[in-house]
C-alpha positions in Angstrom: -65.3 -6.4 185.3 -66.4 -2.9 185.8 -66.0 -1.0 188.8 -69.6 -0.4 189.6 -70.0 -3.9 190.6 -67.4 -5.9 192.7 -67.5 -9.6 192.7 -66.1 -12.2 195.5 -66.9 -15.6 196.1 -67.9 -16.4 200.0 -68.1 -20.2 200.2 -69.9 -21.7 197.9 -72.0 -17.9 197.0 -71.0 -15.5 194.4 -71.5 -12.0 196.2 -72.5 -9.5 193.0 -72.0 -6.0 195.1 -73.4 -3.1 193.1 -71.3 0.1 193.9 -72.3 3.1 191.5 -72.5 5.8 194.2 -74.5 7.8 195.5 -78.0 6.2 194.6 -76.5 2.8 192.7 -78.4 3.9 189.1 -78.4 1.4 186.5 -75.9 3.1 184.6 -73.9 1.4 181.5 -70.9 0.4 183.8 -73.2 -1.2 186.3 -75.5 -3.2 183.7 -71.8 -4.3 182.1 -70.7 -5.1 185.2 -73.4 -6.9 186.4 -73.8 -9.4 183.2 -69.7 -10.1 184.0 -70.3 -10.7 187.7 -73.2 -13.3 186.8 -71.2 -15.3 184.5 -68.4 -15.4 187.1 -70.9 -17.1 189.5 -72.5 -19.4 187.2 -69.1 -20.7 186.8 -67.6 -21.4 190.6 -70.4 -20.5 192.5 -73.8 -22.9 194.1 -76.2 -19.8 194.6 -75.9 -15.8 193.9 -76.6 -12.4 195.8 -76.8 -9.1 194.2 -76.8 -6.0 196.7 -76.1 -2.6 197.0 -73.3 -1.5 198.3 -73.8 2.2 200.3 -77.4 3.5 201.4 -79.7 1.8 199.3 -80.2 -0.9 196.7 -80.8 0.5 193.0 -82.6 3.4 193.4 -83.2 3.6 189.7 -82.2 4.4 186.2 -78.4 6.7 185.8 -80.4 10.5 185.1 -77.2 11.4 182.8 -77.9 9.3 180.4 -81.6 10.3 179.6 -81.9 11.1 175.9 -79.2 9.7 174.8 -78.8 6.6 172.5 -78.7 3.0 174.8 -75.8 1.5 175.3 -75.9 -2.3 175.4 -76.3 -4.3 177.0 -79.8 -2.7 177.9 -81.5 -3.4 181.1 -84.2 -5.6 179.5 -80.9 -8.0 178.7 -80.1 -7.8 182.2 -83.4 -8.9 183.8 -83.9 -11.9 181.2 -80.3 -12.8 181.8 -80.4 -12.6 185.8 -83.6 -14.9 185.3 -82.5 -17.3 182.7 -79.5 -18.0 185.2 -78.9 -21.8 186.3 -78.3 -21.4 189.7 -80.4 -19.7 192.4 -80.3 -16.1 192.5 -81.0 -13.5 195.5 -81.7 -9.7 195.3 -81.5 -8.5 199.3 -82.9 -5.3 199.3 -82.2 -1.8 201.6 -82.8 1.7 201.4 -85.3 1.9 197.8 -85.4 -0.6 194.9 -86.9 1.7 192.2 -87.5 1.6 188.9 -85.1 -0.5 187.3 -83.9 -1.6 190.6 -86.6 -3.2 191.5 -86.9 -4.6 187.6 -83.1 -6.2 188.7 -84.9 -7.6 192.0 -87.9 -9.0 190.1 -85.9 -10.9 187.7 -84.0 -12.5 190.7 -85.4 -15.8 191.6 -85.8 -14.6 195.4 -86.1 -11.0 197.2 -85.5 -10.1 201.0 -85.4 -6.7 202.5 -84.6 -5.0 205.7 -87.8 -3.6 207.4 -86.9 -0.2 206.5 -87.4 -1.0 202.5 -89.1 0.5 200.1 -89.4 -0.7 196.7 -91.6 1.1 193.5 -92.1 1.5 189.8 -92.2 5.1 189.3 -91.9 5.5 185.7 -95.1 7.0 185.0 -94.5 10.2 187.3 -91.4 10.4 183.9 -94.1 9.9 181.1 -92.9 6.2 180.4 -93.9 2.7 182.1 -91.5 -0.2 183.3 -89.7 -1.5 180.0 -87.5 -4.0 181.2 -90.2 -6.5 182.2 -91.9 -4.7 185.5 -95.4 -5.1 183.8 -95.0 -8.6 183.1 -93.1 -10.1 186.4 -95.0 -8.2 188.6 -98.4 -8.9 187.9 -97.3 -12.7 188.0 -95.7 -11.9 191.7 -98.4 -10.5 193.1 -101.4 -10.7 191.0 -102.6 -7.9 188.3 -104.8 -5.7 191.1 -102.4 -5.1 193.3 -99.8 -4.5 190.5 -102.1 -2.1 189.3 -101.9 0.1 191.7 -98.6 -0.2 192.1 -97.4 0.5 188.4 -99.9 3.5 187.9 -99.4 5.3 191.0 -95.4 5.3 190.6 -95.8 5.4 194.5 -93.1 4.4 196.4 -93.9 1.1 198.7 -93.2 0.2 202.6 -91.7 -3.1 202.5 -94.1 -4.3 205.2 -96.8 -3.9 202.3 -94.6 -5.5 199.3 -94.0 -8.2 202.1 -98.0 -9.2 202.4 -98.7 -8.9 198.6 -96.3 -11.9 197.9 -93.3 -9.1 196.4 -90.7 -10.4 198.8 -90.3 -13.3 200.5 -88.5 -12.3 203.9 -88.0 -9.2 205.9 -85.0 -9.2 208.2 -83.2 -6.8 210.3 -79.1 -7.8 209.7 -77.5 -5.6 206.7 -78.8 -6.8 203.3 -75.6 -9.4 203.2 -76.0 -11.4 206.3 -80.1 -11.4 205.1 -79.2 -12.6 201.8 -76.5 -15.1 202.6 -78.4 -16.6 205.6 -81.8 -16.8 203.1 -79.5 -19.0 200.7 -78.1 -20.9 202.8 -81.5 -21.6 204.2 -82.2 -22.1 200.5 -79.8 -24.7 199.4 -80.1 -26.9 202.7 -83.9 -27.3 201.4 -82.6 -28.1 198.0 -84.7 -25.4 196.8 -82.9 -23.8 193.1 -84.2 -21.1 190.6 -87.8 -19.9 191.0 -88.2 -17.8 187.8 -91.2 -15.5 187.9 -91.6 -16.0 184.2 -92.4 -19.5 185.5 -95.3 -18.2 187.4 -98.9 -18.9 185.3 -100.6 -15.5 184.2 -102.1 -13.4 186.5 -106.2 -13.6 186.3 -107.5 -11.0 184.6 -109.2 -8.1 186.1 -112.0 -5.4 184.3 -109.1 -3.8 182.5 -111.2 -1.1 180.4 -112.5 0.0 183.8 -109.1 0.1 184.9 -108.5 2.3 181.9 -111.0 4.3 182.0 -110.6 5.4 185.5 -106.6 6.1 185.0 -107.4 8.1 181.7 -109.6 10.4 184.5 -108.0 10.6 187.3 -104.4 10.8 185.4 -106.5 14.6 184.0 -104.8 13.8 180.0 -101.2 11.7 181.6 -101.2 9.0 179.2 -98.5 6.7 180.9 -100.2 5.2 183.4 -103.5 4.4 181.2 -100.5 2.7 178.7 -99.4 0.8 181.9 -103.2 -0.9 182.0 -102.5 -2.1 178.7 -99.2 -3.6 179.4 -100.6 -5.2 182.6 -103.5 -6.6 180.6 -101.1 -8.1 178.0 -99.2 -9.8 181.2 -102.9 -11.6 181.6 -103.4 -12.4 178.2 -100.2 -13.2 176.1 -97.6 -15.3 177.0 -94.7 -14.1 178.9 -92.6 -13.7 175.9 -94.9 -11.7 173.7 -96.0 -9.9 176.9 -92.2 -8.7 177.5 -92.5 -7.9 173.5 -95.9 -5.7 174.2 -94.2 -4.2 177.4 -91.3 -2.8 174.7 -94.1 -1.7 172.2 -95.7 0.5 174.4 -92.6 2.0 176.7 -91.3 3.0 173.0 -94.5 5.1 172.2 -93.8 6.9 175.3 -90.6 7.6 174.9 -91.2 9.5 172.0 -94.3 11.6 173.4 -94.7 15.0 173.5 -95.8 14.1 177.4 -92.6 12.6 178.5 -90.7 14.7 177.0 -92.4 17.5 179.0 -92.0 15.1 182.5 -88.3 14.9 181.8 -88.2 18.3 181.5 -89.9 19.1 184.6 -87.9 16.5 186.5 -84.7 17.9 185.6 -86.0 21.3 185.9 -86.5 20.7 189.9 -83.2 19.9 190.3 -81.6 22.7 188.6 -84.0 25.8 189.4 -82.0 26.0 193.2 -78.3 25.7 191.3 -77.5 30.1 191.0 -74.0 30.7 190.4 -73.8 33.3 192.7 -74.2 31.1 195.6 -71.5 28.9 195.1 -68.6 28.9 197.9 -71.2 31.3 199.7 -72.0 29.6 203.5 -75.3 29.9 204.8 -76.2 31.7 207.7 -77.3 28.8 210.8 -81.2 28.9 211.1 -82.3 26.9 214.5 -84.9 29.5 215.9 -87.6 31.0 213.7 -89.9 33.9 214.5 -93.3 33.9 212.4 -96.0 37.5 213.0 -99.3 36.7 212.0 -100.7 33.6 213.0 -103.7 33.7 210.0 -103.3 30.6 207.9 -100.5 31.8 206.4 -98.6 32.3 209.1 -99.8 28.5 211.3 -98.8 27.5 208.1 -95.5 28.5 207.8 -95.0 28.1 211.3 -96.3 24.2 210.9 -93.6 24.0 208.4 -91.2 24.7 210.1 -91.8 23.0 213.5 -92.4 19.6 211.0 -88.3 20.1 210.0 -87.4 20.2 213.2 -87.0 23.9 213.8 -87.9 26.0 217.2 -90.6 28.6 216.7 -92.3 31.7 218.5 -95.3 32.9 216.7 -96.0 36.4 217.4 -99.9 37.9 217.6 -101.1 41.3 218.5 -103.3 39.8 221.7 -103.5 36.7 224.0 -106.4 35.5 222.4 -105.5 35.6 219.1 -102.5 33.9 220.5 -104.7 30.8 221.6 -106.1 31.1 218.5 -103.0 30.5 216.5 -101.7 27.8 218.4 -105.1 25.8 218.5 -104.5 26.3 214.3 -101.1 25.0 214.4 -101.9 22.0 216.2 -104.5 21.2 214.2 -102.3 21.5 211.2 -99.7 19.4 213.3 -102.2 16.8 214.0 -103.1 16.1 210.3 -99.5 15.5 210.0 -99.6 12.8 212.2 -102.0 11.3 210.2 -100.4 11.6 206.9 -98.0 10.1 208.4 -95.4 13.2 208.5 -94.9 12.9 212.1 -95.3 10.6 214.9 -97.2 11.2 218.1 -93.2 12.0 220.3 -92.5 14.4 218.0 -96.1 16.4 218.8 -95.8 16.1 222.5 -92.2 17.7 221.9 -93.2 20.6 219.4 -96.1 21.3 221.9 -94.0 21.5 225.2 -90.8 22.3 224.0 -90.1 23.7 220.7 -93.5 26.1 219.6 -94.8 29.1 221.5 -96.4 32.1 221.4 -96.3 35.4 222.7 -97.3 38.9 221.9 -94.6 41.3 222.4 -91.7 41.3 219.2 -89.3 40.9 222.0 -89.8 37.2 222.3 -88.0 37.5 218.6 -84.9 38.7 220.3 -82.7 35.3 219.5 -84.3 34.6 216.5 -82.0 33.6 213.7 -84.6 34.0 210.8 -88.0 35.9 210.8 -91.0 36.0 208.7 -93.4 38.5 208.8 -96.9 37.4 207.7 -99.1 40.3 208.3 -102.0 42.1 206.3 -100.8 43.0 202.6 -100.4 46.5 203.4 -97.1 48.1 202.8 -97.8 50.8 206.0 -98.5 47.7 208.2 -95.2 45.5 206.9 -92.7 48.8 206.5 -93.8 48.9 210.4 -93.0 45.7 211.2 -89.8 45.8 209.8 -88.6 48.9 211.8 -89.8 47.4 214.7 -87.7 44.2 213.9 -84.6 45.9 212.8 -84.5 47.1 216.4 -85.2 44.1 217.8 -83.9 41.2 216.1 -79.6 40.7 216.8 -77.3 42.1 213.9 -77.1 38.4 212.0 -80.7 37.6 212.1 -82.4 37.3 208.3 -85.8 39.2 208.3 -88.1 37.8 205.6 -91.5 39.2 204.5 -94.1 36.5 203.0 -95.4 39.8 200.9 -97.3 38.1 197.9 -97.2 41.2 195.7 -95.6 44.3 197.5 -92.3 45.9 196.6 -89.5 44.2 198.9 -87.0 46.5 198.0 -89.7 49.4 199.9 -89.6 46.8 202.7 -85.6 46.7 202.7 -85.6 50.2 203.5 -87.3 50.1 206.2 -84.1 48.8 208.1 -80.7 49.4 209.1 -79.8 46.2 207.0 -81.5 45.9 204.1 -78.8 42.9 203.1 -80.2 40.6 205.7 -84.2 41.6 204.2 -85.4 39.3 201.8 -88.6 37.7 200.4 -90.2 34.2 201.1 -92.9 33.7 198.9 -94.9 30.6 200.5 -98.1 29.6 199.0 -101.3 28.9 200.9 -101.6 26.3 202.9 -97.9 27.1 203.3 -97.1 23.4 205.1 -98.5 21.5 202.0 -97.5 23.5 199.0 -93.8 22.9 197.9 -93.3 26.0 196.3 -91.1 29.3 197.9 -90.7 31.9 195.6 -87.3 33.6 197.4 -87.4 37.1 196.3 -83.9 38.7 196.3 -84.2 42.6 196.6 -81.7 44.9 195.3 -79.2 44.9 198.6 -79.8 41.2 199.5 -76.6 39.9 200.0 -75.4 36.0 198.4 -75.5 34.7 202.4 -79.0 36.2 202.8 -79.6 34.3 199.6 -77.7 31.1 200.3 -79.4 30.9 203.8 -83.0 31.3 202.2 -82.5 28.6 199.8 -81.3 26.6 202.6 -83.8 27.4 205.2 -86.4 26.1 201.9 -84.6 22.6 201.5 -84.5 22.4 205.5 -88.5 22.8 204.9 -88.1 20.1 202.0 -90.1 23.2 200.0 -88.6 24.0 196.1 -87.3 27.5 196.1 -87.2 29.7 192.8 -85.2 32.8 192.4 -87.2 36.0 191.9 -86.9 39.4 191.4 -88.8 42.3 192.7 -91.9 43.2 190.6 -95.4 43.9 191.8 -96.2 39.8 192.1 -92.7 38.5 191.1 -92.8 35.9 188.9 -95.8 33.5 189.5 -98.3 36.1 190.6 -97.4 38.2 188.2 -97.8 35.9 185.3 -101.0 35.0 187.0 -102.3 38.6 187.0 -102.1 38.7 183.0 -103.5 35.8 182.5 -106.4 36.5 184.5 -107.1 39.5 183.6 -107.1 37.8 179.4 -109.7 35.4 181.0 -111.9 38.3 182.8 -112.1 40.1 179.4 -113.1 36.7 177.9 -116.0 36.5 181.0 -117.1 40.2 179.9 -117.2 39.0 175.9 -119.4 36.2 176.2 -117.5 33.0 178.4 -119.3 32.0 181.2 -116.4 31.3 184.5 -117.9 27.6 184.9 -117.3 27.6 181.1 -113.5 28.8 181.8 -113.0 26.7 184.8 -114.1 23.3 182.9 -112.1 24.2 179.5 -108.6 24.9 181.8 -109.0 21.5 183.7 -109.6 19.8 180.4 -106.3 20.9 179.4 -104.3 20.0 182.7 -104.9 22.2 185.2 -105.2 21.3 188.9 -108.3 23.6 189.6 -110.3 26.3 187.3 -108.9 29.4 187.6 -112.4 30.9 189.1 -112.5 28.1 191.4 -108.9 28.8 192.7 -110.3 32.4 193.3 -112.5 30.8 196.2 -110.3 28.5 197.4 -108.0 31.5 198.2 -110.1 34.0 198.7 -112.0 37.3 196.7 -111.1 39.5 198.8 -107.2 39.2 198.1 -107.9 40.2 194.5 -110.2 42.8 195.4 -107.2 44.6 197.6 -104.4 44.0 195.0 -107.3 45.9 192.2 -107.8 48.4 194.9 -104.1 49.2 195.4 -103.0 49.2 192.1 -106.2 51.6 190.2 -104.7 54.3 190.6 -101.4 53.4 188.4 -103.9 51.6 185.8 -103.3 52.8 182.2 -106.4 53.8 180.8 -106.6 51.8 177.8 -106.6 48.7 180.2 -110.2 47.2 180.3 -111.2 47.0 183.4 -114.2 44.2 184.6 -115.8 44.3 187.4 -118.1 41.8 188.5 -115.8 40.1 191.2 -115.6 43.4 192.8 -119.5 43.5 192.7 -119.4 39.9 194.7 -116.7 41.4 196.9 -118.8 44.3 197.5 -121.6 41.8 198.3 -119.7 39.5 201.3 -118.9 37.0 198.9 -115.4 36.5 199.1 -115.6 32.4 198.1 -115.1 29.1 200.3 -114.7 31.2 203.5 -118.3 33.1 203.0 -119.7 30.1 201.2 -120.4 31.6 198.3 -117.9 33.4 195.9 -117.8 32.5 192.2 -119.1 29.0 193.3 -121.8 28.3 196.1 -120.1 26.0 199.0 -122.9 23.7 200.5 -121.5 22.9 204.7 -120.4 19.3 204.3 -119.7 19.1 200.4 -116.6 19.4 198.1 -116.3 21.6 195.5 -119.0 24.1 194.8 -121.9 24.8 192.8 -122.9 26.8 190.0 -124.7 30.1 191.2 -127.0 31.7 188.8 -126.8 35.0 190.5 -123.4 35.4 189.5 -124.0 34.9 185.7 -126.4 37.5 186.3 -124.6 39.9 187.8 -121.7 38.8 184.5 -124.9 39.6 181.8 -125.5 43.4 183.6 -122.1 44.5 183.6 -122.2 43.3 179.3 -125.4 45.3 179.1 -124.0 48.3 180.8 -120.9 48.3 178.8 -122.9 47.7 174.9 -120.9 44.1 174.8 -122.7 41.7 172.7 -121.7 38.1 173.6 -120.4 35.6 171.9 -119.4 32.2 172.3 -116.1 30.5 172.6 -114.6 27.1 172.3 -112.9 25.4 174.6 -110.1 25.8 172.6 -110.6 29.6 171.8 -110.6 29.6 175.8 -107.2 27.4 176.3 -105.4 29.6 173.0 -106.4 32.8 175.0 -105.4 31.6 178.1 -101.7 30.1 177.1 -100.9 33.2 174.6 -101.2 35.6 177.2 -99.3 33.3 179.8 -96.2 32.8 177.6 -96.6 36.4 176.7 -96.2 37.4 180.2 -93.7 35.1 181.1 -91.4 35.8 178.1 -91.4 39.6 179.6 -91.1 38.0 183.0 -87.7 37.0 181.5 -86.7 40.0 179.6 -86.8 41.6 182.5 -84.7 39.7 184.6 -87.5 38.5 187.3 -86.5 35.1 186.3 -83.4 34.3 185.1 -84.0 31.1 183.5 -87.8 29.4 181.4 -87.1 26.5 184.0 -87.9 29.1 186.7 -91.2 29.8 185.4 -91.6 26.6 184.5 -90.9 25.4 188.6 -93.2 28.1 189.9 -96.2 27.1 188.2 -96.2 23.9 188.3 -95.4 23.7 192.1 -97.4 27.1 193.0 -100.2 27.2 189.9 -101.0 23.6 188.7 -100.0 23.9 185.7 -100.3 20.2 184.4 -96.5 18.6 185.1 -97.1 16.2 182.2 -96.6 19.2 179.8 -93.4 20.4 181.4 -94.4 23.9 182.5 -95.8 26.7 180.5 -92.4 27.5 178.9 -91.3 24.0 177.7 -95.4 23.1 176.7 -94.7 26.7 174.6 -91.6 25.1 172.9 -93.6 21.9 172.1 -96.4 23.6 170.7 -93.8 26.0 168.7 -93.6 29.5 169.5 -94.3 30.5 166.1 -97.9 29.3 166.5 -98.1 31.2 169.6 -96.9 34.5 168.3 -99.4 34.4 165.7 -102.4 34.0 168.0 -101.1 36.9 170.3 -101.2 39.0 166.9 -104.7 37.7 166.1 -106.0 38.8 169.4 -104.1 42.2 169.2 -106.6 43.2 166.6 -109.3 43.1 169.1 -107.1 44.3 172.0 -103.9 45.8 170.8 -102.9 47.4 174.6 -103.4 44.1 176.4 -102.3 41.8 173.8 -98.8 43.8 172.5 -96.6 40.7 171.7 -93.5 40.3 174.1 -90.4 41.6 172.4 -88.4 38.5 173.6 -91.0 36.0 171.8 -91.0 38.4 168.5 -87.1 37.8 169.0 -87.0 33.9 169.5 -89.5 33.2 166.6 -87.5 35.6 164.2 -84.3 33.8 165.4 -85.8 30.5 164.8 -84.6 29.7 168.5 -86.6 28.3 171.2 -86.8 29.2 175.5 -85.0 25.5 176.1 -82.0 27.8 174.5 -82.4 30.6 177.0 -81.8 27.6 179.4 -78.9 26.3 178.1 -77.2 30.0 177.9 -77.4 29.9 181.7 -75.8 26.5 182.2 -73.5 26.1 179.5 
């Protein structure tokens, strides 16, 4: 038997203890051991329970053995075999039960849980669907609606909820073996034996297409969970048998899209971008109190963050009133946590008394073991700051600027220790976005580092490694790509045109819409600062300048690109603005012409892989999978493609180079290809290979 799974007979019951630490995956050993464990019972034993030994149940499927060939016997064996087995068999349930753990628990005959459960079937958010009978048992369980929602969400679901929906059939508070052990005991004195869910009749159909339909849209070109609709349906109309067949069908097509390929990517991306050499063996600095100047919504943000993980906070603002005004911010922010369910109504009343105040003098930053600055974007203002700090804060205190653009190396200097300075790059609203670009400067020492990437998993944020650039990696990237889609605007695109073409392709929001959400005037300060360094062969639009110029500086002014009506979402086309687009054409002799949404997507993806690849070159990100973490968490960049740099792979880099060389002839300043890309395509290699160089 293998060592993943003990076995031991108590009484009359087989115990089947799964014990594959830290998360009990279903690996190889623990689906071998499992099938050996089962036949051991069926042989001395009345009734069966299978638990996890550890912290939790199964929490899903062994991650190191993604992409590779399966091993029998597969998981689908497992289930069919756990259900086809003679005597009774119990799944008690603790910590999660995802995935193919809860597969194992559906194919038991019986499930209990502890109240603090939580049981799901994420394997949409991978690009795949349930393929060893999720889509078929679970329907039957608990009917195809709820299932539904279940399977296409990949949510992960409170027991108390799997409890009413018929997915368990107890809730108990001893460990999962005194629940189990006492439910079969319970279950054999009643004479009760197997209750297969195959057993169950077929769930009663629902409108599938609609069902379809509406995951095809909301999923914004996913195609897992619209595949899961069809697998569900097939549990309603074919017979268990040919519905587990249909179940295998479609999980295969998914395995081999271009879409989960992209969602494993971006999984295992996550969990490598915060693995740097440099930091290993390197301790962290302690972090408990945290200073944060500027109480904007940056800085409530951050600050809301932080106090969320636990942390104590001062919040520093030049006058009493603004003061009030911050704190009034942050407790609203705190208070929609309490209603996302992020923290409970103690933890409020002990932030607000105990852990979060505010003051106005930089001395009340004297103790402070980490401080951010999150003042105006002016390097006079933050070089200020940072003096003022520096004589402040005590020797081992890390001082971190939340500068989205400005040079923190400049910054650094400011200070007596310009090893403790460092950037952290939050994106707005700072306690809902997971992104933290950590910008190391030139004399930021590995413990700076180490305690930054730290401080960001405290905050339960994913930190990137940057270097110093004017916008480091994502807003840098972004810049470029902008500006390719402003000199689209000027040669004929309309932005509404430009918005609707990128969110056809995947993207969270339109890049002109984004511009509201965040703000005009931002980009109208960063053109400001940087016109005097422009090269003149750069073309240079102007027409958001003309609706900064105006007061329109988007959601905040109610009118930007968009028009914001009080009391709706989203915005509104505004005729004015296409206006003001046609006089700057007329002004400069542009005639326009039209473009396609895919002229519009080509443009936009050549000149954000163009950027990126001299993002790379020169050493701002060390690794694709950086840039592929930062815009996906920081850009919405569509997860299902993997990030800009794997989608780039995919599409073939080739293809790509050739488009940036057919818009050079039109632009050849803007659109000079990247020597890196020139370099991959002529070396027939790909950016995946840049990733393995820095892991192998």
């Amino acid at each position: 038997m293998s060592n993943a799974v003990n076995y031991r007979l108590k009484g009359d019951i087989g115990i089947i203890e799964i014990s594959n630490p830290p998360v009990n995956a279903t690996s190889h050993a623990v689906r071998k051991g499992l099938l050996a464990a089962l036949e051991n019972a069926e042989q001395e034993a009345n009734a069966a329970l299978i638990v996890g030994a550890g912290r939790t149940f199964i929490a899903g499927a062994d991650i190191s053995e993604f992409g590779k060939p399966p091993k029998k016997p597969g998981l689908p064996d497992i289930c069919n075999r756990i259900e086809a087995s003679p005597i009774p068999i119990v799944a008690s349930l603790h910590g999660t039960a995802l995935g193919g753990g809860l597969e194992v628990a559906l194919a038991a005959h019986y499930r209990v849980a502890v109240p603090t459960a939580k049981v799901g079937l994420p394997e949409v958010t991978l690009g795949i669907i349930p393929g060893a009978g999720g889509t078929q048992r679970l329907p039957r369980l608990i009917g195809a609606e709820a299932a539904l929602g279940i399977i296409t969400s990949g949510r992960h679901v409170p027991i108390n909820e799997a409890y009413q929906v018929g997915l368990v059939d107890q809730i108990s508070d001893g460990t999962p073996e005194e629940n189990g052990l006492a439910f079969i005991h319970d279950l054999l004195s009643k004479g009760h034996g197997p209750r297969p869910v195959s057993g169950i009749p077929a769930p009663k159909p629902v409108d599938f297409d609609a069902w379809h339909a509406k995951t095809l849209k909301s999923g914004k070109g996913q195609i897992a969970p619209a595949t899961a609709v069809r697998a569900v349906e097939a549990a309603s109309t074919l017979s268990f048998l040919d519905g587990l067949k249909r179940e295998r069908e479609l999980f295969t097509e998914l395995m081999a899209s271009p879409q989960r390929e992209g969602l494993i990517h971006a999984f295992f991306a996550e969990r490598a971008v915060s693995k740097l050499p440099e930091l290993k063996g390197i301790d962290p600095r302690e972090i408990a109190k945290v200073g944060v100047i500027g109480g904007g919504t940056m800085g409530s943000g951050i600050a809301t963050a932080c106090l969320v993980a636990g942390l104590d906070i001062t919040l520093i603002e030049r006058d009493a009133q603004s003061a009030e005004a911050a704190r009034t911010k942050v407790e609203t922010f705190l208070k929609a946590a309490i209603k996302r369910g992020k923290l409970s109504e103690d933890a409020f009343a002990k932030i607000t008394s105990t852990t979060f105040r505010t003051a106005t003098e930089y001395t009340a930053l004297a103790e402070a073991d980490l401080v951010i600055e999150a003042v105006f974007e002016d390097m006079d203002v933050k070089k200020s700051v940072f003096a003022t700090l520096d004589s402040i804060c005590k020797p081992e205190a890390v001082l971190a600027t939340n500068t989205s653009y400005l040079d923190v190396n400049e910054i650094a200097a400011a200070t007596s220790r310009p090893q403790s300075v460092i950037g952290l790059h939050f994106f707005s609203p700072a306690h809902v976005m997971k992104l933290l670009e950590v910008v190391v400067a030139d004399a930021t020492s590995a413990e700076t580092t180490a305690t930054a990437f730290t401080f960001a998993k405290r905050l339960r944020k994913t930190a990137v490694r940057a270097g110093v650039c004017d916008g480091f990696i994502g807003n840098r990237i972004l810049a470029y790509y902008r500006t390719a889609l402003d000199n689209m605007v000027l040669d004929g695109a309309s932005p509404y045109q430009i918005d609707k073409a990128l969110t056809a392709f995947g993207m969270a929001m339109g890049p002109f819409a984004v511009s509201d959400l965040a703000g005009l005037d931002i980009g109208w300060a960063t053109r400001k600062r940087k016109a005097a360094t422009r090269d003149p062969r750069a073309r240079i639009p102007t027409f958001a300048d003309r609706l900064c110029e105006m007061g329109r500086f988007g959601q905040k002014t109610g009118r930007g690109f968009y028009i914001y009506e009080e009391g709706k979402r989203g915005g509104i086309k505004d005729p004015e603005v296409e206006e003001i687009i046609a006089k700057e054409r007329a002004a400069l002799g542009i005639t326009p012409r039209s473009f396609t949404e895919e002229d519009i997507q080509r443009r936009f993806l050549g000149a954000l892989i163009n950027e990126a690849a001299r993002v790379l070159a020169d050493g701002i990100a060390r690794r694709p999978l950086d840039i592929d973490v930062t815009l996906l968490y920081g850009y919405g960049f569509p997860r299902w493609r993997g990030g800009p740099m794997k989608w780039a792979d995919i599409a073939g880099l080739s293809g790509i180079l050739s488009d940036i060389r057919t818009f050079a002839a039109e632009d050849a300043y803007f659109w000079s290809p990247a020597p890196l890309l020139e370099h991959l395509v002529a070396e027939g290699r790909t950016f995946e290979d840049l990733n393995k160089e820095h892991t192998s």
